[in-house]
Rosetta silent file (secondary structure, phi, psi, omega in degrees, C-alpha in Angstrom):
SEQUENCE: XXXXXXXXXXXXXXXXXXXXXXXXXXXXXXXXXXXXXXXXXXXXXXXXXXXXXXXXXXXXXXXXXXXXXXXXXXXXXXXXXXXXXXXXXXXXXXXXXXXXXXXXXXXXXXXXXXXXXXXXXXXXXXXXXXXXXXXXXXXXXXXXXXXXXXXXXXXXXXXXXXXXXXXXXXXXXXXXXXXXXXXXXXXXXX
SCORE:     score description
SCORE:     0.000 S_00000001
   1 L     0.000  -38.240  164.877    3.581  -10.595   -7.289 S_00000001
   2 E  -147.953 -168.113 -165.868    0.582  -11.027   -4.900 S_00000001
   3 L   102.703  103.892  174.786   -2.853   -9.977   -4.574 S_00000001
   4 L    70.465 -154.134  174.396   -6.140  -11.074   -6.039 S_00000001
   5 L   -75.403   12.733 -153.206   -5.516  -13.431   -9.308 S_00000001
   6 L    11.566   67.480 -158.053   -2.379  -11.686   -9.810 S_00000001
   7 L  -134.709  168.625 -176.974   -3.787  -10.184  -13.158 S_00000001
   8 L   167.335  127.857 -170.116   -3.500   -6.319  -13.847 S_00000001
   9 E   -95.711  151.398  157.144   -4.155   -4.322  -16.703 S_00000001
  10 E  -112.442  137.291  179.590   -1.856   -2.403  -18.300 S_00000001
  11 E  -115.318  129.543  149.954   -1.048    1.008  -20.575 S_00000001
  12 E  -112.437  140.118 -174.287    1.575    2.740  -22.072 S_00000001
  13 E  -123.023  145.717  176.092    1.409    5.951  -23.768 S_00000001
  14 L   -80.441  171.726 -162.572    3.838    8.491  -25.966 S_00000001
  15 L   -77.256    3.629  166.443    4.485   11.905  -24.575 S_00000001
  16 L  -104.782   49.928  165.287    1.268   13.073  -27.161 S_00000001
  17 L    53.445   37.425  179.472   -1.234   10.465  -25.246 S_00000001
  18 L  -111.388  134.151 -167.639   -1.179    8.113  -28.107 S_00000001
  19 E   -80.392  105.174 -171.984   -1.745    4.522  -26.396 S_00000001
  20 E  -101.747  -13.232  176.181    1.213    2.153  -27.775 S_00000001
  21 E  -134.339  139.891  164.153    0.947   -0.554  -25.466 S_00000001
  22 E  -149.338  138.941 -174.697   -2.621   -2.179  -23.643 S_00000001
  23 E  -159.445  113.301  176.975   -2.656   -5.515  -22.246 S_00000001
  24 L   -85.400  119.421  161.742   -6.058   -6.182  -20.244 S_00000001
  25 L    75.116   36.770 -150.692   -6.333   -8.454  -17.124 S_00000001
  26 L  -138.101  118.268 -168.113   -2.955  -10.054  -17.778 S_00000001
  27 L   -64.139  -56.454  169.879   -0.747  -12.074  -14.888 S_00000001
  28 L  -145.404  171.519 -168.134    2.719  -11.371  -16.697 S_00000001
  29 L  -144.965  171.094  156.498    4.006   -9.595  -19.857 S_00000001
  30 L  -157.727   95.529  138.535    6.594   -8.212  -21.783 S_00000001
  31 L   -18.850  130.484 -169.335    5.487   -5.526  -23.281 S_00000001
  32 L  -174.960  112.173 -154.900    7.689   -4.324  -26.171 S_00000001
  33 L  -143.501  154.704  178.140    7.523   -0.664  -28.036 S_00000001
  34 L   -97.960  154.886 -174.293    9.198    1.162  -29.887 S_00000001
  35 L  -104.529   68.306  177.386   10.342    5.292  -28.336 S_00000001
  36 L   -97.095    1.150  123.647   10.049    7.175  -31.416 S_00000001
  37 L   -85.827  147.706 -176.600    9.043   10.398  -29.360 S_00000001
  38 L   -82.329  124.529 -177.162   11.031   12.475  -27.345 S_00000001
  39 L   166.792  177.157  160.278    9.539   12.923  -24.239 S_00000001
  40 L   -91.796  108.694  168.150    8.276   11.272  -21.258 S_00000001
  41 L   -67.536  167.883 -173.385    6.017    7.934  -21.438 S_00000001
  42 E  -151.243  148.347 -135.531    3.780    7.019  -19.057 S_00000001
  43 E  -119.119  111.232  128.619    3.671    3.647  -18.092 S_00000001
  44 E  -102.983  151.540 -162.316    0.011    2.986  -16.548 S_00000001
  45 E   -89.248   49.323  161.666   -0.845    0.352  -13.729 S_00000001
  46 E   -11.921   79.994 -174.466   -4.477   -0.659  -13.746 S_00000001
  47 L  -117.235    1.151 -160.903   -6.244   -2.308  -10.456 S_00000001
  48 L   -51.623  -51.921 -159.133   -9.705   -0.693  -10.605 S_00000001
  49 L   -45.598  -35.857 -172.409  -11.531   -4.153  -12.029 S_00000001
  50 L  -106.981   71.969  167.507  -10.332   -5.767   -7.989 S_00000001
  51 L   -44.546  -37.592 -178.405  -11.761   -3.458   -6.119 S_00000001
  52 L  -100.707  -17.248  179.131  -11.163   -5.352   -2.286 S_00000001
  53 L  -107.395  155.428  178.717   -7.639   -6.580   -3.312 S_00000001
  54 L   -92.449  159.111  157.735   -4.639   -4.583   -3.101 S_00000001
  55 L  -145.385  165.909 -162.958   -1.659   -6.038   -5.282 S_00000001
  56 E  -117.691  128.175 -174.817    2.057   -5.813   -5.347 S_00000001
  57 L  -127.754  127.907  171.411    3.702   -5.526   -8.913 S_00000001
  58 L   -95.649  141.122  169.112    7.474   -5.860   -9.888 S_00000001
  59 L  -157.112  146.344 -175.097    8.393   -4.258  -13.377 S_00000001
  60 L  -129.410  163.254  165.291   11.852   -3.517  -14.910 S_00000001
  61 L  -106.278  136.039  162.224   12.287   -1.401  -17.856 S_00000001
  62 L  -159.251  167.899  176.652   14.855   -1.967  -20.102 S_00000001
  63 L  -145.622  164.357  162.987   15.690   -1.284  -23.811 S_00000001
  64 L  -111.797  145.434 -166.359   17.772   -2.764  -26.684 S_00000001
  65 L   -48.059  171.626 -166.290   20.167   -1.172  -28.411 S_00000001
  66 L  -113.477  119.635  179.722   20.020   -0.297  -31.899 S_00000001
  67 L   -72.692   -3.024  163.148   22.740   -2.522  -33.597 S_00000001
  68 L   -90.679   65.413 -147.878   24.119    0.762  -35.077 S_00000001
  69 L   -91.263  145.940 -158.045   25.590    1.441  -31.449 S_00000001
  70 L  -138.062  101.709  173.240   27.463    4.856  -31.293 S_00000001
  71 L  -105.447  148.380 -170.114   29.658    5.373  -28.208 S_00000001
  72 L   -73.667  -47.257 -175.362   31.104    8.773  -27.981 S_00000001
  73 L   -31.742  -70.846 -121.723   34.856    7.224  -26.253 S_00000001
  74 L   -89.891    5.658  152.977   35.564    5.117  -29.730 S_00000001
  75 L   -26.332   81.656  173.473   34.200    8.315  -31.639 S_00000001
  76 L  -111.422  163.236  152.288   37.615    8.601  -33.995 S_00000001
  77 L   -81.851  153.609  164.067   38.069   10.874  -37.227 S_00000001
  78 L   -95.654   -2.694 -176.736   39.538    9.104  -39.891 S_00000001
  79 L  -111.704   22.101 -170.725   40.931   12.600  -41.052 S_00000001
  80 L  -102.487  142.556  170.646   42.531   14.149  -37.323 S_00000001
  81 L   -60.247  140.575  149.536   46.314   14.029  -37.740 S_00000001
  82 L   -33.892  104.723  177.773   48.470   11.382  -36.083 S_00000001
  83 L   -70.328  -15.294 -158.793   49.185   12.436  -32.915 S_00000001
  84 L  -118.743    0.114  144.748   52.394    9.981  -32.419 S_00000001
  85 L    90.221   -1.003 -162.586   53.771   11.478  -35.850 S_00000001
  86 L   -78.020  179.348  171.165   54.080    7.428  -37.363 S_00000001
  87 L   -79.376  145.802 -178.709   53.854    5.883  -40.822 S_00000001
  88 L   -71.952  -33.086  166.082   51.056    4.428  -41.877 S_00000001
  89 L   -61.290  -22.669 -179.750   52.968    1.358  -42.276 S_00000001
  90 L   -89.382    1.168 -172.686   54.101    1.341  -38.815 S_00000001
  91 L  -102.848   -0.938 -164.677   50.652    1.900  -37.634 S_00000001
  92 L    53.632 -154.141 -158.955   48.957   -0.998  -40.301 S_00000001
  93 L   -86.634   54.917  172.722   45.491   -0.864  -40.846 S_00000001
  94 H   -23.270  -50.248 -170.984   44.404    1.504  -37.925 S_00000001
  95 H   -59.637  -59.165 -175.989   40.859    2.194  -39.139 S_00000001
  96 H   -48.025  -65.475 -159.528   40.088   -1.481  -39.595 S_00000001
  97 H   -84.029  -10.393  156.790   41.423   -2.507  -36.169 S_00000001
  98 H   -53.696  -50.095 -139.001   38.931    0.768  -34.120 S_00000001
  99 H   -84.331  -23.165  170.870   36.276   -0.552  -36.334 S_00000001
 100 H   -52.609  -45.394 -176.974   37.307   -4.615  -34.909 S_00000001
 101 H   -88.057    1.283  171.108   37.175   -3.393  -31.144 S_00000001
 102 H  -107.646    0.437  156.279   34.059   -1.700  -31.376 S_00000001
 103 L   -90.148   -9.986  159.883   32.334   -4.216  -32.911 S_00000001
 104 L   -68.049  -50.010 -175.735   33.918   -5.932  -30.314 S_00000001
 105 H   -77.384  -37.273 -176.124   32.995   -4.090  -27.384 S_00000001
 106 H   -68.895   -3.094  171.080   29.634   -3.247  -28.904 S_00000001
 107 H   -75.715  -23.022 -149.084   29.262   -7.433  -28.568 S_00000001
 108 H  -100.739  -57.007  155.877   30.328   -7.444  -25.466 S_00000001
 109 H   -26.516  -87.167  173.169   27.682   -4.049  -24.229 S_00000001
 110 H   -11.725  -52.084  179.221   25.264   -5.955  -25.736 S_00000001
 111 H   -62.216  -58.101 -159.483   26.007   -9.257  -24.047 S_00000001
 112 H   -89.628    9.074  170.715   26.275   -7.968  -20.984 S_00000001
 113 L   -81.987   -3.880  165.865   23.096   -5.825  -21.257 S_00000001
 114 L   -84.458  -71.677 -163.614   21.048   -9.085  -21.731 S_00000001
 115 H   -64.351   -4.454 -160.633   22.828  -10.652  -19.090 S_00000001
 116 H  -114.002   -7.853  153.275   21.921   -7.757  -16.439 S_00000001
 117 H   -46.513  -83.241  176.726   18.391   -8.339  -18.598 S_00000001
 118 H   -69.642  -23.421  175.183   17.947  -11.859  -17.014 S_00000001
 119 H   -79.552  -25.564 -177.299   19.192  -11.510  -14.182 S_00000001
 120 H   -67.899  -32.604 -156.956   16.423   -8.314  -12.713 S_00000001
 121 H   -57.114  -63.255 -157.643   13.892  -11.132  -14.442 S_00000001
 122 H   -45.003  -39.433  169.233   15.257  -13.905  -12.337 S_00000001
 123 H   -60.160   -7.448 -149.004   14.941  -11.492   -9.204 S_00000001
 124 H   -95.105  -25.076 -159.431   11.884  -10.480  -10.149 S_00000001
 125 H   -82.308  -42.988  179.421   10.560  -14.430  -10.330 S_00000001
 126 H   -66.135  -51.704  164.656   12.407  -15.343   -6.906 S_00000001
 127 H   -27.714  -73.802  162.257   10.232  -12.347   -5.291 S_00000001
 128 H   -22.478  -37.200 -151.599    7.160  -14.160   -6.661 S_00000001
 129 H   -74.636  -62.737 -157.958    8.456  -17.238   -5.591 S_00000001
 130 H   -59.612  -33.647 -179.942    9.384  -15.903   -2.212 S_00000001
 131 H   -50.945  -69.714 -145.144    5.745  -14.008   -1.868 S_00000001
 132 H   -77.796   20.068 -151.066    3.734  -16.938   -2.567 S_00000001
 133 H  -127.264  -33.047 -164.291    5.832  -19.428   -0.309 S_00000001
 134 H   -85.985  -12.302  155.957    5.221  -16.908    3.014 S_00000001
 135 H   -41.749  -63.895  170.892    1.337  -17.087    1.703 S_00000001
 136 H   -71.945  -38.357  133.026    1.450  -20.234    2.402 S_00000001
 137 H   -13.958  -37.387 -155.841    3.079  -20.363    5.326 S_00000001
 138 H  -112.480  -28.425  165.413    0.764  -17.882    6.767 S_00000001
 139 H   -86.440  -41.283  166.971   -1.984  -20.247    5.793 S_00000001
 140 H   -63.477  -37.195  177.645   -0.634  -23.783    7.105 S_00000001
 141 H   -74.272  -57.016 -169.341    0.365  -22.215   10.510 S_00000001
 142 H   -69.610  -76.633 -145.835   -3.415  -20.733   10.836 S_00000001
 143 H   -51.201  -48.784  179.790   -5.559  -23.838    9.441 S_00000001
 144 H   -51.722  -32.252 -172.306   -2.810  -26.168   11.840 S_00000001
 145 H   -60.949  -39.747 -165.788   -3.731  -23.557   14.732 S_00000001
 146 H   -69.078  -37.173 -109.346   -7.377  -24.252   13.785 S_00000001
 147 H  -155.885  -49.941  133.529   -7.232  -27.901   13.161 S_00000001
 148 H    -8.800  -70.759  177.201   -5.339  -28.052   16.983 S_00000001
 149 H   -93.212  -18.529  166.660   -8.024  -26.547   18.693 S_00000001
 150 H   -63.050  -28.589 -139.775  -10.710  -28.580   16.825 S_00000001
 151 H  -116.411  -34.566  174.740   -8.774  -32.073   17.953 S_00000001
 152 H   -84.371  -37.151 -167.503   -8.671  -30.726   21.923 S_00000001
 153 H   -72.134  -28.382  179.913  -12.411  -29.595   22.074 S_00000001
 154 H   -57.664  -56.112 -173.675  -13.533  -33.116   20.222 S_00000001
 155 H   -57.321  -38.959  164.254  -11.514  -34.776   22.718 S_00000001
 156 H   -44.599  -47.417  150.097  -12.632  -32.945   25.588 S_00000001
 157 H   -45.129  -38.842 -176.292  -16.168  -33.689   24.507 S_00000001
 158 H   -91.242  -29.790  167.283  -15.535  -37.068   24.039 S_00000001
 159 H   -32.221  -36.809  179.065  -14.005  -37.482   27.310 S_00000001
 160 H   -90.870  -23.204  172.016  -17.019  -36.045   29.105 S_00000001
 161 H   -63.220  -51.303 -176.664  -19.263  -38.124   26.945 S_00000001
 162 H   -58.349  -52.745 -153.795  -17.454  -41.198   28.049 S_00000001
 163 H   -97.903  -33.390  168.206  -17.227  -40.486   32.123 S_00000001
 164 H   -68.280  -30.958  177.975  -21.021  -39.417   31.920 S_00000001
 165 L   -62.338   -9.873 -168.985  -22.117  -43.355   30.686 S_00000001
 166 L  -128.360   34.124  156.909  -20.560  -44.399   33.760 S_00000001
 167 L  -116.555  132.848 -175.166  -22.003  -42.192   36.223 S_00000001
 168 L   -88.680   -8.183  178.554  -25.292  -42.664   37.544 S_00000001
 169 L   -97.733   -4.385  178.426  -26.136  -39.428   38.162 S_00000001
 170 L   -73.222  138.694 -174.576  -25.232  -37.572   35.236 S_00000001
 171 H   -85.540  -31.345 -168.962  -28.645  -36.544   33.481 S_00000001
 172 H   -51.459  -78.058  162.348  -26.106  -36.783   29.954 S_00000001
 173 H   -14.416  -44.144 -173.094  -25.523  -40.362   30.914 S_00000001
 174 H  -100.230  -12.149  164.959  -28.814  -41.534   31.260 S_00000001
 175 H   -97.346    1.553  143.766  -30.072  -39.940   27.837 S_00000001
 176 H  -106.866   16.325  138.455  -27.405  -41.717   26.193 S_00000001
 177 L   -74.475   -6.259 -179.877  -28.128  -44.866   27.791 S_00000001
 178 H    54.743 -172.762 -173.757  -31.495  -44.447   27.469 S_00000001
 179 H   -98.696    0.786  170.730  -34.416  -45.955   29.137 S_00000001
 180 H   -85.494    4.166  139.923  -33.998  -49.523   28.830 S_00000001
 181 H   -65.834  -67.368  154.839  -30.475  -49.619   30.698 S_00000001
 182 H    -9.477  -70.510  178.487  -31.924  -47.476   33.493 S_00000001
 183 H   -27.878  -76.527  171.665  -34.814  -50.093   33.547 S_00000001
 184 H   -35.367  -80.148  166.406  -32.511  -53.183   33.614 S_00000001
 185 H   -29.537  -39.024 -177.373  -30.455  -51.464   36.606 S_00000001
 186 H   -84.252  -42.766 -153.916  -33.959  -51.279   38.916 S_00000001
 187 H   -87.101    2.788  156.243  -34.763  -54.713   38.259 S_00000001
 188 H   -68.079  -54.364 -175.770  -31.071  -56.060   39.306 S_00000001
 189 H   -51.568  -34.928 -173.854  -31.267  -53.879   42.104 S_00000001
 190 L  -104.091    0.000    0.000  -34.121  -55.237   43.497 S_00000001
């Protein structure tokens, strides 16, 4: 988010040190692996090559489901006895309508697992946003500080430049009038 070029290399590794993701030098990513060990990955964060800058990094994790999605709730037997004792006619086509809401609901998981997807992005972008906006801030208020005080010493300068041509006694004054004003001045005076 800031720092340097806002580049950073990155690794990821399985829990036997086998490298599944590397992206060198790289401003943003998506990365995208599969977890077919059990274990802990290890996600590393890479700043050595920018030695003098520090940088600030956002990252979300997230993963998508496997479209054979298996929730434990909608877990029915098709062979456990009727608990409510009915006819198959009075119940219709039970099986059929579990297997309708979970392909329902598994649409809907899905959906909203995307949507909670885009939205960490979108947080992630407004950080950026928000980073580089108080950069600049922090740079317009100092060059304007700078750019201030340049415009009062010029002025100050010129002021004194000005009130010395019209003094006669100022030694400034008489080197920038030079010596043929000086001259001119003795031979009116006398």
């Amino acid at each position: 988010m800031s720092g340097g070029d806002l580049d950073i290399s990155i690794w990821i590794s399985t829990p036997t040190n086998r490298v599944i993701a590397h992206h060198q030098r790289k401003v943003t990513g998506q990365p995208k692996f599969r977890t077919d060990e059990y274990g802990d990955y290890r996600i590393c964060f890479d700043n050595s090559f920018s030695r003098f800058a520090s940088k600030q990094i956002h990252f979300y994790i997230g993963t998508h489901n496997n479209p054979n999605f298996f929730d434990p709730l909608f877990n029915v037997d098709p062979n456990q006895n009727n608990p409510l004792k009915l006819d198959r006619d009075q119940l219709g086509e039970l099986d059929d309508k579990i297997d309708n809401f979970m392909d329902t609901f598994t649409r809907v998981h899905d959906r909203l697992e995307k949507a909670k997807t885009h939205i960490e992005a979108f947080k992630a972008y407004e950080l950026i946003d928000r980073e580089v906006m108080e950069q600049n801030f922090v740079r317009i208020n100092y060059f304007s500080v700078i750019s201030i005080v340049l415009m009062l010493i010029v002025g100050a300068i010129q002021t004194f430049m000005i009130r010395s041509l019209f003094e006669d006694r100022s030694i400034i004054g008489k080197a920038l009038r030079g010596k043929s004003s000086s001259d001119e001045k003795r031979r009116i005076n006398f």
